[in-house]
Short mmCIF file of the C-alpha atoms (twelve columns), coordinates in Angstrom:
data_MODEL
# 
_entry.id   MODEL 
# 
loop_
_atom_site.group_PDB 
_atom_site.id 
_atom_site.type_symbol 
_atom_site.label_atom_id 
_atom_site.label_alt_id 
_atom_site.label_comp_id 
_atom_site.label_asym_id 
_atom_site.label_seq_id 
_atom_site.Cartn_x 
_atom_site.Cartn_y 
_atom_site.Cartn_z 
_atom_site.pdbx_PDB_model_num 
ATOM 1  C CA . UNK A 1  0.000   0.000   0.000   1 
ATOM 2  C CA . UNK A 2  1.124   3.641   -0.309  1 
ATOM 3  C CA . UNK A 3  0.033   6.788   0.163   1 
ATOM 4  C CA . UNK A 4  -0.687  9.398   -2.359  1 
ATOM 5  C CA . UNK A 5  -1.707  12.639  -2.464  1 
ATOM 6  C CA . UNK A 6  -3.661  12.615  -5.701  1 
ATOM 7  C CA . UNK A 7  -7.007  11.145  -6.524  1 
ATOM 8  C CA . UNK A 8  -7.280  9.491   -9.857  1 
ATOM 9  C CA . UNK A 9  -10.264 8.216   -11.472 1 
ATOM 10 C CA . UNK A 10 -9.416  3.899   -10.593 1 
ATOM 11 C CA . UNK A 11 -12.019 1.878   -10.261 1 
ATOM 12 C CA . UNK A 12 -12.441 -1.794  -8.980  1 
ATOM 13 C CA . UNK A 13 -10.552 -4.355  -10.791 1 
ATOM 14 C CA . UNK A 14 -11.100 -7.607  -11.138 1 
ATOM 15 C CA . UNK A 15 -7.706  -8.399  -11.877 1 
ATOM 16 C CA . UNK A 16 -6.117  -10.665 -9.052  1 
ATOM 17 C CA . UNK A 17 -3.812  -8.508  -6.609  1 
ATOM 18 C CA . UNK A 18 -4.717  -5.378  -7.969  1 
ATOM 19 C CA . UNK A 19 -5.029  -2.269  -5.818  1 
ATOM 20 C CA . UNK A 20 -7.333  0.392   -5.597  1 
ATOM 21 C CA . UNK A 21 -6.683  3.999   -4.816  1 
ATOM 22 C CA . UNK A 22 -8.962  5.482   -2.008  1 
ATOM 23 C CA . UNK A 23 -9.956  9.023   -0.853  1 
ATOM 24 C CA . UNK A 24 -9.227  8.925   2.674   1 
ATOM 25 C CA . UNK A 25 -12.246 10.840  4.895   1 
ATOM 26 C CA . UNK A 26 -11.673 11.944  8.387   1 
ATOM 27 C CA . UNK A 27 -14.762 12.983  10.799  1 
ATOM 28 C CA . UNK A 28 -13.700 16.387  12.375  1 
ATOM 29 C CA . UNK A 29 -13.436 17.415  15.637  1 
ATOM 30 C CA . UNK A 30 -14.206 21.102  15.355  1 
ATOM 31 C CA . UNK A 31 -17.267 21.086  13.345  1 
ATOM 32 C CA . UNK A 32 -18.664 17.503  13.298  1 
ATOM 33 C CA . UNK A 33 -18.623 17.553  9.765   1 
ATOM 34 C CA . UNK A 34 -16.814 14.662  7.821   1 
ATOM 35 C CA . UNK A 35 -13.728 15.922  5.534   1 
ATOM 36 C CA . UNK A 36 -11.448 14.689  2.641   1 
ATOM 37 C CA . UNK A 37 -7.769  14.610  4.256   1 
ATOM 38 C CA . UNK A 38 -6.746  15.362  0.728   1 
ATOM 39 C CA . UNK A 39 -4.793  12.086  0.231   1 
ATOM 40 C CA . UNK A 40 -5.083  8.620   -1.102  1 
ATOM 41 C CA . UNK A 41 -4.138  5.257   -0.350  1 
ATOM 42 C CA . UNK A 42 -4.040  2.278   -2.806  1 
ATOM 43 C CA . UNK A 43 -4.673  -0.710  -0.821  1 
ATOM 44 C CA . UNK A 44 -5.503  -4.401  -2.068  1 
ATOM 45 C CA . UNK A 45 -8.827  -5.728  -1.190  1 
ATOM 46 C CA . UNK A 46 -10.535 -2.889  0.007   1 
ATOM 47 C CA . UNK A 47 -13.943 -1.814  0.674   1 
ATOM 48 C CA . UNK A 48 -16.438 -1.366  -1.980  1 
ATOM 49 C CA . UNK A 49 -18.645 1.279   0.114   1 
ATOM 50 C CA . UNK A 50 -17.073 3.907   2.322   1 
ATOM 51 C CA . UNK A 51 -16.207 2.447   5.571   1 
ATOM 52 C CA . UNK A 52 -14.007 3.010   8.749   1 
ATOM 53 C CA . UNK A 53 -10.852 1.973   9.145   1 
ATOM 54 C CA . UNK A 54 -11.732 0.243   12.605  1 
ATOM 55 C CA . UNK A 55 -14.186 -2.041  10.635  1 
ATOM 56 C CA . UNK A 56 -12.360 -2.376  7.913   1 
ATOM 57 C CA . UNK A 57 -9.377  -3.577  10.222  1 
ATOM 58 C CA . UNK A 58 -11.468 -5.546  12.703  1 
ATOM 59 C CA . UNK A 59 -10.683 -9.109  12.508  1 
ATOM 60 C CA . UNK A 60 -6.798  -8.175  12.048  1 
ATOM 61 C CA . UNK A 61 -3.997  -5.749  12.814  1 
ATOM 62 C CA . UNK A 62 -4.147  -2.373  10.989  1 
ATOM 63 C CA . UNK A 63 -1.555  -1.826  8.655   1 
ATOM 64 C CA . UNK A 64 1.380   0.767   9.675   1 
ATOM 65 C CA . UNK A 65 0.653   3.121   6.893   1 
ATOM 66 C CA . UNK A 66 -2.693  2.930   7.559   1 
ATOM 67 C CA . UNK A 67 -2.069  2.964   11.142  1 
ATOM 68 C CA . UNK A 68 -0.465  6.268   10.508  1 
ATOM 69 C CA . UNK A 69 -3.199  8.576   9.079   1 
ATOM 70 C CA . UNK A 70 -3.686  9.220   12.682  1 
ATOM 71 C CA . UNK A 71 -0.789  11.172  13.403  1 
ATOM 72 C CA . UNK A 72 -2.127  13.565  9.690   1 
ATOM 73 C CA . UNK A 73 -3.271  16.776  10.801  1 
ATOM 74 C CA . UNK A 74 -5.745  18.306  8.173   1 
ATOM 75 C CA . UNK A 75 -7.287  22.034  8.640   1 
ATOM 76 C CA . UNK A 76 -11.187 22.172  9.217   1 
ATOM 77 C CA . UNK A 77 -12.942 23.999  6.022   1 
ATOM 78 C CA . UNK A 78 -15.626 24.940  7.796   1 
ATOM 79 C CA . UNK A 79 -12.896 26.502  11.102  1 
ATOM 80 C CA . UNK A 80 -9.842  26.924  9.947   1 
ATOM 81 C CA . UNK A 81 -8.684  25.352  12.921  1 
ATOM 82 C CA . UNK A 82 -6.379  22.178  12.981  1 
ATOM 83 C CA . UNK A 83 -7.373  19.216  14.355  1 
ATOM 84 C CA . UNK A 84 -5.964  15.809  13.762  1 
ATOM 85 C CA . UNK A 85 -8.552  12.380  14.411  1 
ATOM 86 C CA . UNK A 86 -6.669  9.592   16.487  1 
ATOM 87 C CA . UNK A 87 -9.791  7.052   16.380  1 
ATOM 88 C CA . UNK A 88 -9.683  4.507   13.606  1 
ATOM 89 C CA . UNK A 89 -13.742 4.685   13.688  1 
ATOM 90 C CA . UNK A 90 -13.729 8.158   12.573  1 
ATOM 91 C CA . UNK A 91 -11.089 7.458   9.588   1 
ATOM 92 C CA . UNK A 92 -12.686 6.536   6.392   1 
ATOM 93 C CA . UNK A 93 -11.610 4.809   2.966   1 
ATOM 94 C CA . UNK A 94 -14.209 6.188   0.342   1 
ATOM 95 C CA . UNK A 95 -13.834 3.761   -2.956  1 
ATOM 96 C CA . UNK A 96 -13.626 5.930   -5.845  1 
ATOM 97 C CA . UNK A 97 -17.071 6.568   -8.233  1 
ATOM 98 C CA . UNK A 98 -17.447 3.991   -11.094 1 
# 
C-alpha cells in the first residue's frame, strides 16, 4: 500500500492482486462535519462502500501506513482550525465513483 496525495479516477478491478486507490475521509473534531484529508491510499482488497478503518481492520492488525493517518493533521474547512482524528472509527476509505 502507499500513500498518495492525488485522486485518480481507478475503479475496482477484477484483476487478481490489484489495488485500488482510495480518498481517505476523516470525521472532524471542530465542526462535526466529515472531511477529505486530501490524500489517497491504494490498498488491495478494500472496501467497496465507504467504511471506517476500525471495521475495515477488525478481525486483524491495521496496517502501519494505515495505522499512521492518525498522526495527519488536516485544517477544518468549515474553522480553519487544525485538528488531527486519532480514532480509527472516525477514519474513512471512500472507494472511488465507477
Amino acid at each position: 500500500m502507499q500513500l498518495d496525495r492525488t485522486m485518480g479516477s481507478a475503479v475496482h478491478s477484477t484483476a487478481k492482486n490489484s489495488q485500488t486507490l482510495y480518498a481517505v475521509f476523516v470525521s472532524c473534531n471542530r465542526c462535526s462535519g466529515v472531511h477529505e484529508m486530501g490524500i489517497s491510499v491504494a490498498l488491495e482488497g478494500g472496501p467497496f462502500v465507504k467504511q471506517s478503518l476500525s471495521t475495515l481492520c477488525k478481525e486483524k492488525s491495521v496496517p502501519k501506513n494505515l495505522a499512521d493517518l492518525v498522526n495527519h493533521g488536516i485544517t477544518c474547512p468549515q474553522t480553519g482550525r487544525q485538528s488531527t482524528q486519532k480514532s480509527l472509527q472516525h477514519i474513512f476509505l471512500v472507494p472511488p465513483k465507477s
